[in-house]
C-alpha positions as CSV (number, residue, x, y, z in Angstrom):
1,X,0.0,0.0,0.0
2,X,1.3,3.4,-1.3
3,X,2.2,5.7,1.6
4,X,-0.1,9.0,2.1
5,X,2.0,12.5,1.3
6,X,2.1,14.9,3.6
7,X,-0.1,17.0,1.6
8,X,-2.7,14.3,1.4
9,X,-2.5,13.8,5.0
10,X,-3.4,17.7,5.1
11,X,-6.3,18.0,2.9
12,X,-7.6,14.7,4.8
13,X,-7.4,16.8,8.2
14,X,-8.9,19.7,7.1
15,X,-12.0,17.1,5.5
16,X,-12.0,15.7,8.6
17,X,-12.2,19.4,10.7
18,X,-14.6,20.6,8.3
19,X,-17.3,17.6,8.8
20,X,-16.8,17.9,12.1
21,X,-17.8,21.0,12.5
22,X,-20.7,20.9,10.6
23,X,-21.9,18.1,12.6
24,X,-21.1,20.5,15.5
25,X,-22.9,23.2,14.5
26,X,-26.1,21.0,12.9
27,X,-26.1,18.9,16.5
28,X,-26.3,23.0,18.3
29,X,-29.1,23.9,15.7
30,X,-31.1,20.9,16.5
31,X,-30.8,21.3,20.5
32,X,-31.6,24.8,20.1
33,X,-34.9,24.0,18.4
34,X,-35.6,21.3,20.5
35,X,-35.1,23.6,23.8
36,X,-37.4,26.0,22.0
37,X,-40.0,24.3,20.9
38,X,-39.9,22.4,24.4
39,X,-40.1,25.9,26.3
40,X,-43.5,27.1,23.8
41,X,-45.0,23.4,25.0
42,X,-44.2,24.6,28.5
43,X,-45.7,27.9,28.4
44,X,-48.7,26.7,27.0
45,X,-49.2,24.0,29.5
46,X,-48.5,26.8,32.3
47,X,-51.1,29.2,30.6
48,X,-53.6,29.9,33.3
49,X,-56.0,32.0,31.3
50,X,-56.9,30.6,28.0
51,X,-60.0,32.5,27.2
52,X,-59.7,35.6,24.4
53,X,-61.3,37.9,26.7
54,X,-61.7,37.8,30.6
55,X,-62.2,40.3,33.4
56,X,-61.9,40.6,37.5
57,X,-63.5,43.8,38.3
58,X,-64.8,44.8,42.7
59,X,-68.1,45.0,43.9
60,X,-68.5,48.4,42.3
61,X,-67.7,47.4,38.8
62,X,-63.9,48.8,38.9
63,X,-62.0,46.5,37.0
64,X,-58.9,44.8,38.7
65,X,-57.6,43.2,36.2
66,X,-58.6,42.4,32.2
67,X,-57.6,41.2,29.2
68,X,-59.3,42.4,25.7
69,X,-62.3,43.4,27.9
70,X,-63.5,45.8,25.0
71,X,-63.4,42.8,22.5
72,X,-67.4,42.4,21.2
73,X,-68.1,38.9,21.9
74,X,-70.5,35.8,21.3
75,X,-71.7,35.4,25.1
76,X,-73.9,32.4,24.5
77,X,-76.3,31.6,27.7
78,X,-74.8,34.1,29.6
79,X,-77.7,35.7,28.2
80,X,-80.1,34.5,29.8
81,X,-79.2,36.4,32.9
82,X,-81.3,39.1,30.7
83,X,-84.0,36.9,30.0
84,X,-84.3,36.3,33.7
85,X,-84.4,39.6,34.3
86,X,-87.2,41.4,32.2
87,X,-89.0,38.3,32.9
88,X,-88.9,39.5,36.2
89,X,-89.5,42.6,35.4
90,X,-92.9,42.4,33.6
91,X,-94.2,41.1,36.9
92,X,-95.9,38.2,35.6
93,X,-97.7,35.1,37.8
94,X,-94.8,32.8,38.8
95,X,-97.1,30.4,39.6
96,X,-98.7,29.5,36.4
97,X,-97.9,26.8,34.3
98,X,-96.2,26.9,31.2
99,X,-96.1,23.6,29.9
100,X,-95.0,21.4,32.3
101,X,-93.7,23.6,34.9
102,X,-94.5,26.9,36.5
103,X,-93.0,30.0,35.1
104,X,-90.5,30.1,38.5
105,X,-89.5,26.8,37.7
106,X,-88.5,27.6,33.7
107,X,-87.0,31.0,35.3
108,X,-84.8,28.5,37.8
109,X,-84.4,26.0,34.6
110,X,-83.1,28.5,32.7
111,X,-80.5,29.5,35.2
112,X,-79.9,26.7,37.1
113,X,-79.4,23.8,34.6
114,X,-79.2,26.6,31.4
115,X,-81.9,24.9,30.0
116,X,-82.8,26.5,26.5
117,X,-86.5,24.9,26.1
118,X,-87.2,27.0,29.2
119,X,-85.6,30.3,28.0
120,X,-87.3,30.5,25.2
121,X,-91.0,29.5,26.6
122,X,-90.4,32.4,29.1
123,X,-90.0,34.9,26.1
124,X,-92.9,33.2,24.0
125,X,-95.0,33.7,27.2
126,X,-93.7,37.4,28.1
127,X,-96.7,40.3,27.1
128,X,-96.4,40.4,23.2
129,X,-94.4,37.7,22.9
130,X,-90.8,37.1,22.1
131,X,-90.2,40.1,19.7
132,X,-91.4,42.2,22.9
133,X,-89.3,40.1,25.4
134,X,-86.1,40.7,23.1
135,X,-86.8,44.5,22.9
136,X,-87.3,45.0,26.4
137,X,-83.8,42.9,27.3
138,X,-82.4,45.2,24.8
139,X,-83.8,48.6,26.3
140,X,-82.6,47.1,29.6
141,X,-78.9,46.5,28.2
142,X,-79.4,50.2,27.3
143,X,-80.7,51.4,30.6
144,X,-77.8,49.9,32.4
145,X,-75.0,51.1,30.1
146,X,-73.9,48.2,27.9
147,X,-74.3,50.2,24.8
148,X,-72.2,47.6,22.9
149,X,-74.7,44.3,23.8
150,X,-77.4,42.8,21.4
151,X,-79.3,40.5,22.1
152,X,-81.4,38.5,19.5
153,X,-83.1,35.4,21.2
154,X,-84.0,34.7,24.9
155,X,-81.6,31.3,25.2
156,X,-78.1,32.5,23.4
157,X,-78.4,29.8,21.4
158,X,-77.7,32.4,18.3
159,X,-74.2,33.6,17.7
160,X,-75.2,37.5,17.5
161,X,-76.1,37.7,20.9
162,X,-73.3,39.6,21.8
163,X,-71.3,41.8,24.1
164,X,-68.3,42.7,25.8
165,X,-66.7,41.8,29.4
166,X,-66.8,45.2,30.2
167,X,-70.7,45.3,29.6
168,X,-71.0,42.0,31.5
169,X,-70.1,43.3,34.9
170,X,-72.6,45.3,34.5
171,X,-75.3,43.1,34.0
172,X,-74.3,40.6,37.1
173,X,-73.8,43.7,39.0
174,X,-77.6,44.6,37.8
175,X,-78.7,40.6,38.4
176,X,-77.5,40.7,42.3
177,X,-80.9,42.8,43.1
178,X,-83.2,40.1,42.0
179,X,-83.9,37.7,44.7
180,X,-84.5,34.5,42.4
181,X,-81.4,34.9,40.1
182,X,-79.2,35.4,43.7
183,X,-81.2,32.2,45.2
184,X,-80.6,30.3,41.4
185,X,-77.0,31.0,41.4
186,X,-76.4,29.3,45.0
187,X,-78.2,26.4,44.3
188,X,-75.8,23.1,43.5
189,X,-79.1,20.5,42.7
190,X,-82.4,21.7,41.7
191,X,-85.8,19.2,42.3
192,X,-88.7,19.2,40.5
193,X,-91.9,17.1,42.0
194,X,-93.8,16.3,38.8
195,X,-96.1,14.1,39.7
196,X,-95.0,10.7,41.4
197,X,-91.3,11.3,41.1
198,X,-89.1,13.7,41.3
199,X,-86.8,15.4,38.2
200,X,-82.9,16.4,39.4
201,X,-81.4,19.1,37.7
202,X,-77.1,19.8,38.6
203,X,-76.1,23.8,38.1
204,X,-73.9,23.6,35.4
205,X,-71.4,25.8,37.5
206,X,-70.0,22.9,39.6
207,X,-68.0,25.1,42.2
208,X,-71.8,26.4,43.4
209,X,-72.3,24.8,47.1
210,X,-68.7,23.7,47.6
211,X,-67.4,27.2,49.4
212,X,-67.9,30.5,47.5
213,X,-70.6,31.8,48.0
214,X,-71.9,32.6,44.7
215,X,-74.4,36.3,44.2
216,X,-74.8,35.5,40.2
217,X,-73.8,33.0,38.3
218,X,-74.0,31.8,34.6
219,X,-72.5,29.8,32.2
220,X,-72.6,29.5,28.6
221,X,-70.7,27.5,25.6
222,X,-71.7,27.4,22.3
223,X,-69.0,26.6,19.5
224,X,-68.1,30.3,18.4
225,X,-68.6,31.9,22.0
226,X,-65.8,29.2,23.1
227,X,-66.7,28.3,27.0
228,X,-68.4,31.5,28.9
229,X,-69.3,32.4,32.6
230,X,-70.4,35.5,34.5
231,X,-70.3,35.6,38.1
232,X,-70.4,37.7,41.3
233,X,-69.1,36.7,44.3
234,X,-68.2,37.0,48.0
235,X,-64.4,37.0,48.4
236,X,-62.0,37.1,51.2
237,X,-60.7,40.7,49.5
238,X,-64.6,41.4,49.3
239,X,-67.0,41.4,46.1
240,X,-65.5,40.3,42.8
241,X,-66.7,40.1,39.5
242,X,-65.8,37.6,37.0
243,X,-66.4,37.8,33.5
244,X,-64.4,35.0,31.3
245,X,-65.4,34.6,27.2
246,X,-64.0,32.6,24.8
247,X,-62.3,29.9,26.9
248,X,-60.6,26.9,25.1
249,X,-63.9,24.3,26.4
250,X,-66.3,24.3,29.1
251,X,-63.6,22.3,30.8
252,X,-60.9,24.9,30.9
253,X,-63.4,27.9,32.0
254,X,-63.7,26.4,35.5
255,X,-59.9,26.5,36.6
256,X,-59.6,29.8,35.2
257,X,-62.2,31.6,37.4
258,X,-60.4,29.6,40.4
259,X,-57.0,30.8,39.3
260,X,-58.9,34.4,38.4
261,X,-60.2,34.4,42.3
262,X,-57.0,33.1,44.0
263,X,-54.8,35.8,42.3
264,X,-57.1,39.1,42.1
């Protein structure tokens, strides 16, 4: 075997030095990326707040803390909070039957277990009838300052009901003064005697009746509002209002408003 010149051996080094090094700086690229893309995972998975728009404001509607609180949004059954309350308004008999139920049942129905049916029998059943029961929960959005609200059925079923988290506090501030809504919101398991049995229905807030101690409360999810809730409640730093809209599931809206209470 022919030996190697020394200028062979040379060229062969710097070969050698030169694939090194790209295998150096290739093997740097790659960790880089992989530290990267491993500290985005992280910071999603530590993402407290995964709602587009969400709100902490005190008992007096100043806001604490907020993020996109101006944003117009799909607010879902939040709305019937409204509903609730012009029905309320309008002073009907909450002892007659609609259907099968009373109109204080479909009220609690519609609050309690967000039940849409209910919602929209107590607009169809409001004096002149739904077109007159969504004017009047739009005058009231007026009255009480949400200029930027619409509302266009009684159940928020439809995507343009809509309004902002700003506007919000306003309404669960404006909900507290109604007896009903206050004694719905605290109520963890609703019964209904109809006939020889009785019908459960579970508030579809599932921290109600397990410590806070809830003044308004109402959830919402349909697919474009994302998961919803406005609430008032009695804090250790005093009363807080929570508005959270467009939350990743009705899953995720939950653990925010805990996170949302522990931290403001």
């Amino acid at each position: 075997m022919p030996a190697l010149k020394s200028s062979q051996i040379t060229i062969n080094l710097k070969s050698m030095d030169l694939f090194f090094s790209n295998i150096k700086k290739i093997f740097i690229t790659t960790l880089v990326f992989v530290i990267i893309l491993a500290s985005v995972a992280d910071a999603k998975k530590r993402q407290p707040v995964t709602a587009t728009s969400w709100l902490v404001a005190d008992g007096d509607g100043k806001i604490i803390k907020s993020v996109n609180h101006d944003d117009l949004h799909s607010i879902a059954s939040i709305t019937k909070l409204m509903t609730a309350m012009v029905v309320l308004d309008a002073n009907q008999d909450l002892n007659v039957r609609i259907e099968k139920f009373t109109r204080q049942q479909h009220l609690q129905l519609a609050l309690i277990r967000s039940n849409n049916h209910s919602a929209d029998l107590l607009c169809e059943n409001y004096p002149g009838g739904t077109e007159a029961c969504v004017d009047a929960m739009n005058a009231k959005a007026i009255k009480l300052g949400m200029k930027d609200t619409s509302f266009v059925d009684a159940s928020g079923i439809n995507n343009d009901n809509v309004s902002t988290s700003k506007s919000l506090v306003k309404l669960v501030l404006a909900a507290q003064h109604y007896p009903l809504i206050v004694k719905s919101s605290q109520t963890s398991l609703m019964k209904i005697k109809l006939k020889n049995t009785y019908l459960s229905f579970k508030n579809t807030n599932p921290l109600v009746g397990k410590h806070q101690k809830f003044l308004v409360s109402k959830t919402g999810y349909i697919r474009v509002a994302g998961g919803c809730i406005a609430l008032l409640m009695e804090t250790d730093k005093g009363k807080r209002a929570i508005i959270i809209l467009g939350s990743k599931n009705t899953h995720t809206r939950i653990p925010e408003v805990k996170y949302l209470v522990r931290n403001y």
